[in-house]
C-alpha positions in Angstrom: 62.7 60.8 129.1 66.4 60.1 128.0 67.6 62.9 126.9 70.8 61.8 124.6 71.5 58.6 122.4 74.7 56.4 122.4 75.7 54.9 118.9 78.1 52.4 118.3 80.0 50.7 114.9 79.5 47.2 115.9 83.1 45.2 114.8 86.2 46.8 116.0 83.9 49.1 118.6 81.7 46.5 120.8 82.5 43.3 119.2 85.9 41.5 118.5 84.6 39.8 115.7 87.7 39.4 113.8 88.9 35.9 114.6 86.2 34.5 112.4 86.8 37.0 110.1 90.0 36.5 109.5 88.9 32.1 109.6 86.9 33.2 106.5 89.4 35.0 104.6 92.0 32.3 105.2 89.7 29.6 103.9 89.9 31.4 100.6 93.7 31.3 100.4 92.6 27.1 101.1 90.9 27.1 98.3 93.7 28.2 96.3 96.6 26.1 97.9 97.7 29.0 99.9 99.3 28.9 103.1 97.1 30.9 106.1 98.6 34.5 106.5 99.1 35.0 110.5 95.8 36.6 112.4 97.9 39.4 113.1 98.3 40.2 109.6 94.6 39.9 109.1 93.2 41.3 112.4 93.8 45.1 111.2 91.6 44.9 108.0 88.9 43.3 110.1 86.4 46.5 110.0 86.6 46.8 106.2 84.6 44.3 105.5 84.7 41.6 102.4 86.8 44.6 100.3 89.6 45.1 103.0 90.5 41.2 104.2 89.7 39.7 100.7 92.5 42.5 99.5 94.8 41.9 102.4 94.4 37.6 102.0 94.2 37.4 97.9 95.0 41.1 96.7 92.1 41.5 95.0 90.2 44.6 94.8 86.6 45.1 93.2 86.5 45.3 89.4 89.0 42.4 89.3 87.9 38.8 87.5 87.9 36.7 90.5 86.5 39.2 92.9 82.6 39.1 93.4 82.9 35.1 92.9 85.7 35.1 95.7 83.0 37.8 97.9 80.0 35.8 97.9 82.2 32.6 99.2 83.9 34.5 101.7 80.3 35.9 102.9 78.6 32.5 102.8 81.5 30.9 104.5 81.8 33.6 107.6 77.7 33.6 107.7 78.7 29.2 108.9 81.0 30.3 111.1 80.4 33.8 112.5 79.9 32.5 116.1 82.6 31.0 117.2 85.1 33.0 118.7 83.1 36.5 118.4 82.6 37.9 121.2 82.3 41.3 123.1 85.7 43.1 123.8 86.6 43.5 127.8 85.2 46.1 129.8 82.2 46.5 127.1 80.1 44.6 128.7 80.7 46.7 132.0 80.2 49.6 129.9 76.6 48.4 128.5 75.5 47.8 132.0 76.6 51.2 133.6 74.5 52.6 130.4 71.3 50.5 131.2 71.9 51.5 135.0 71.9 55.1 134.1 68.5 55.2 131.9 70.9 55.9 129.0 69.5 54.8 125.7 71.9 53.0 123.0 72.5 51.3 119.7 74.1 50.1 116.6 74.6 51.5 113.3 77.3 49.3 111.3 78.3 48.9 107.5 77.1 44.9 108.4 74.3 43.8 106.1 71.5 43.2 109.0 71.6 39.5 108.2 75.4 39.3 109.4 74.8 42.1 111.9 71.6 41.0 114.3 72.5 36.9 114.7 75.4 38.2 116.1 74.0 40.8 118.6 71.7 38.3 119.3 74.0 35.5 120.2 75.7 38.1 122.7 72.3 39.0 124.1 72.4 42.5 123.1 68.9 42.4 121.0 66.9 43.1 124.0 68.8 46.1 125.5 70.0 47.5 122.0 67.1 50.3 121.2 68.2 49.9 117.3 70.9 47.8 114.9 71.2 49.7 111.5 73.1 47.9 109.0 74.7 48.1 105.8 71.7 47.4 104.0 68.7 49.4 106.1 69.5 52.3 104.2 70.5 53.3 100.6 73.7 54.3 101.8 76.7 53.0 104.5 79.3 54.9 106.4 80.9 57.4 105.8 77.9 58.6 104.3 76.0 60.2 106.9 72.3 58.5 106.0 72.8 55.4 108.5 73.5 57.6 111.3 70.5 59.9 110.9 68.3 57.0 110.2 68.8 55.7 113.9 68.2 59.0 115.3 65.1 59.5 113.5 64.0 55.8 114.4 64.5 56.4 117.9 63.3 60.0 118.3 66.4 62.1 119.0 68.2 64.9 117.1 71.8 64.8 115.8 73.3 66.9 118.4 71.4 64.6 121.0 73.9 61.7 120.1 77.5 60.7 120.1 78.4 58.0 117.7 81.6 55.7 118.4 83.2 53.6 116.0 87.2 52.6 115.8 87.6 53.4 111.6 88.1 57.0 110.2 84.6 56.6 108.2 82.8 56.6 111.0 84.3 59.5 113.0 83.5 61.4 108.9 79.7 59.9 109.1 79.2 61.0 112.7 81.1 64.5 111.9 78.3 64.8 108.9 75.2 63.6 111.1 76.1 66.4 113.4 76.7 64.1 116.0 79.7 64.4 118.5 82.4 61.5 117.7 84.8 59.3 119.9 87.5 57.1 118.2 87.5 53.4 119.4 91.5 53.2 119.3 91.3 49.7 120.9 89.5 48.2 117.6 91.1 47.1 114.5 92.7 50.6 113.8 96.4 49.9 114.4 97.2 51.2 110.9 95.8 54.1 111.4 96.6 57.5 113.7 93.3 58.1 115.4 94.2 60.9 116.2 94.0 62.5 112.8 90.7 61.9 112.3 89.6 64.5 114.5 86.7 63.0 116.5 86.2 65.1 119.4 87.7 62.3 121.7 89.7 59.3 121.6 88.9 55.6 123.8 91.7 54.0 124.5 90.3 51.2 126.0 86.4 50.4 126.5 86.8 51.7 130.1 87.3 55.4 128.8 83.9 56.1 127.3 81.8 55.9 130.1 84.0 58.8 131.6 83.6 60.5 128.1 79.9 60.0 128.0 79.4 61.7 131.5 81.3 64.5 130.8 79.4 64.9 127.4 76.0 64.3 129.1 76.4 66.5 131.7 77.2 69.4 128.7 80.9 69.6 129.9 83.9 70.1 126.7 84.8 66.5 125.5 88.6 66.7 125.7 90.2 67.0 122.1 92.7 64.2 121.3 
């Protein structure tokens, strides 16, 4: 029996899903007779969800007059067109195989409400080989808070120290830190704002090819190099 879990954040960490992201959020600055902002400019905000690309496209924040109005377009218009240039990052897929190949169970817990989150793991045939998806909504609570991270362990039948959770935002090296779980920064994802290095997970992936090395190393009960 499997004796250790692999948890992922889903954008930013297995999936580069922020071209259509960012499609959505500029079709909000269309409505408004507003020039697109550059990808680039949008890319980096791509893991925070409706709150961080509606902030970085329009500048508004939650609370604001315009804002839940502007939210439910921006969600119903990405929902259209989520599938068009998502897709996994390089080397992930390589890295999901040599998981399957090594009897190592894995899944995905991600601030995504589950009706965003599973068409798109389905469309890049992960549903089959992913043990779980948690989003947003399976739970009362979402990263940082711990609750979404415990959830999938207790779903699948392992313990917090029996997983290592790996996401590319600081909340999700917090929420792993709090499930007990040991953490590895995704520095290739949407993160290019931020010093990964300060969040203190207890390694850092600089490209989708260093976490299977961290993984072994972490399996086989060795010290996961500190960042």
């Amino acid at each position: 029996m499997p004796q250790h879990l692999i948890l992922f954040d889903f954008d930013g960490t297995l999936a580069d899903t922020a071209p259509d992201l960012a499609a959505a959020a500029n079709r909000q600055r269309a409505y408004r007779g507003l020039a697109p902002l550059p990808y680039d400019a949008l890319r980096p905000y791509a893991s925070h969800g409706a709150r961080g690309l509606l902030k970085a496209a329009l500048d508004l924040s939650p609370g604001t007059e315009e804002y839940e109005q502007t939210r439910q377009r921006f969600l119903q218009d990405y929902a259209d067109a989520m599938l068009v240039h998502t897709q996994l990052f390089p080397g992930v897929a390589e890295l999901l195989d040599q998981l399957t190949g090594a009897d190592v169970p894995w899944g995905i817990v991600t601030n995504k409400v589950e009706s965003l989150a599973v068409p798109i793991v389905r469309h890049l045939g992960l549903e089959s080989r992913c043990r779980i998806t948690v989003g947003g909504d399976t739970t009362p609570h979402t990263k940082p808070h711990p609750e979404p991270l415990l959830h999938a362990a207790r779903q699948t039948g392992f313990a917090p120290g029996q997983c290592l959770y790996v996401g590319d935002d600081e909340r999700d090296i917090v929420a792993g830190k709090a499930a007990g779980m040991a953490t590895v920064a995704a520095a290739y994802g949407y993160c290019s704002l931020a010093d990964p290095a300060t969040w203190l997970a207890d390694a850092i992936a600089r490209q989708p090819a260093d976490l299977w090395p961290i993984i072994q190393r972490w399996q086989d009960g060795g010290t996961i190099p500190q960042p």
